[in-house]
C-alpha positions in Angstrom: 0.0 0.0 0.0 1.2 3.3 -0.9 1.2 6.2 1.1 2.3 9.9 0.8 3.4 12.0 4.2 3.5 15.9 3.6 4.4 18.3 5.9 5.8 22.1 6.0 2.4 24.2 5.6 1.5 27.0 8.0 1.0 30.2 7.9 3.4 33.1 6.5 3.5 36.3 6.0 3.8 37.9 2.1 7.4 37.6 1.0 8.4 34.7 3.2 9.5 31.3 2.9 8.1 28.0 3.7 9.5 24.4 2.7 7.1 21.1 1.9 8.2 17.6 2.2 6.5 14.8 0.8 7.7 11.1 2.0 6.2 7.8 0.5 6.1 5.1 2.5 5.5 1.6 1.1 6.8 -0.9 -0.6 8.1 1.1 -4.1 10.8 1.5 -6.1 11.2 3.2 -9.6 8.6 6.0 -8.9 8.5 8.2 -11.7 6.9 11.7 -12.4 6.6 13.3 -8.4 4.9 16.4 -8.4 3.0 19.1 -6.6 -0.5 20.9 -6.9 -2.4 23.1 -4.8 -6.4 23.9 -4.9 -8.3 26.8 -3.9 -12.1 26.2 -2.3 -14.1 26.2 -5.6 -11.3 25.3 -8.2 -9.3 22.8 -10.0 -6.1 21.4 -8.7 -3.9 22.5 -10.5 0.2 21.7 -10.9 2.9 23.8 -9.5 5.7 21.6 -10.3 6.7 18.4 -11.0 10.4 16.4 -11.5 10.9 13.6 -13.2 13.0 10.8 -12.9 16.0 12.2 -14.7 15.7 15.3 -12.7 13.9 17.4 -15.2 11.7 19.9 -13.6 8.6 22.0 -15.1 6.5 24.5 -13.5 3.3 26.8 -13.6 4.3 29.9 -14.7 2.8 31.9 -11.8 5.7 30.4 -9.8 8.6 29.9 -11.7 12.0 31.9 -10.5 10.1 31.6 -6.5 9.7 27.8 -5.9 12.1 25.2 -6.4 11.3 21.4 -6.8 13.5 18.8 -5.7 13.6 15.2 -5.2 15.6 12.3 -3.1 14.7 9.1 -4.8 16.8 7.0 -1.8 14.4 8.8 0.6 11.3 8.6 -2.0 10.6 11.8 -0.6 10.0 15.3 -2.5 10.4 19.0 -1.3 9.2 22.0 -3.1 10.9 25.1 -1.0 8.4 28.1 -1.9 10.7 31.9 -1.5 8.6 35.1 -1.9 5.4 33.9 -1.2 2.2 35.5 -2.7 -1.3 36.1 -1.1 -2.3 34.2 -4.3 -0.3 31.3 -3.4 -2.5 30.6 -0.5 -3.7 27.1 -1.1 -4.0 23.3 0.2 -0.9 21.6 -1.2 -1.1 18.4 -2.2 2.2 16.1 -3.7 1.5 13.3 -6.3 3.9 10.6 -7.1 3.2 8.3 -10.4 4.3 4.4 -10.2 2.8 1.8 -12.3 1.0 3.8 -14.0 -0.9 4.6 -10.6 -1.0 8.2 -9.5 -1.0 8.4 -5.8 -1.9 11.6 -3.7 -0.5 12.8 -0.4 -3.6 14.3 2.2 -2.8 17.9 1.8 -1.2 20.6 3.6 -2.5 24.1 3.9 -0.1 27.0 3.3 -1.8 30.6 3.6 0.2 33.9 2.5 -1.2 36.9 4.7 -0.6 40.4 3.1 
């Protein structure tokens, strides 16, 4: 069974900096595509980054230059470290890995940017 530990939301103010960590447990190996999303009340989900297995990263453009995606496939684990946060950033936070042709989600974790 496969299963996805975030952690790192809270609460920060505008311009800050806050770090999410994403750990799958389980018995895996050879996970692919690991990526993050986040979803307003009302909205999509929709990607802020993702890393493949070679390394190659891809973001949304809203936060390209500010977060960073990284990845530790000994640990299974991914971070996405988030610098000058946005009011508009404020969102639940979810990490998705892809194995098997399975996409697996992590619970969320809320991150909320006050002005």
């Amino acid at each position: 069974q496969v299963q996805l530990v975030e952690s790192g939301g809270g609460l920060v103010q505008a311009g800050g900096s806050l770090r999410l960590s994403c750990a799958a447990s389980g018995s895996i190996a050879g996970i692919n595509t690991m990526s993050w999303y986040r979803q307003v009340p009302g909205k999509q989900r929709d990607l802020v980054a993702l890393i493949t297995t070679f390394g190659t990263t891809n973001y949304a453009d809203s936060v390209k230059g500010r977060f960073t995606i990284s990845r530790d496939n000994a640990k299974k684990s991914i971070a996405l470290q988030m610098n000058s946060l946005k009011p508009e950033d404020t969102a639940v936070y979810y990490c998705r890995i892809e194995w098997k042709n399975m996409g697996y989600w992590g619970q969320g974790t809320q991150v909320t940017v006050s002005s």
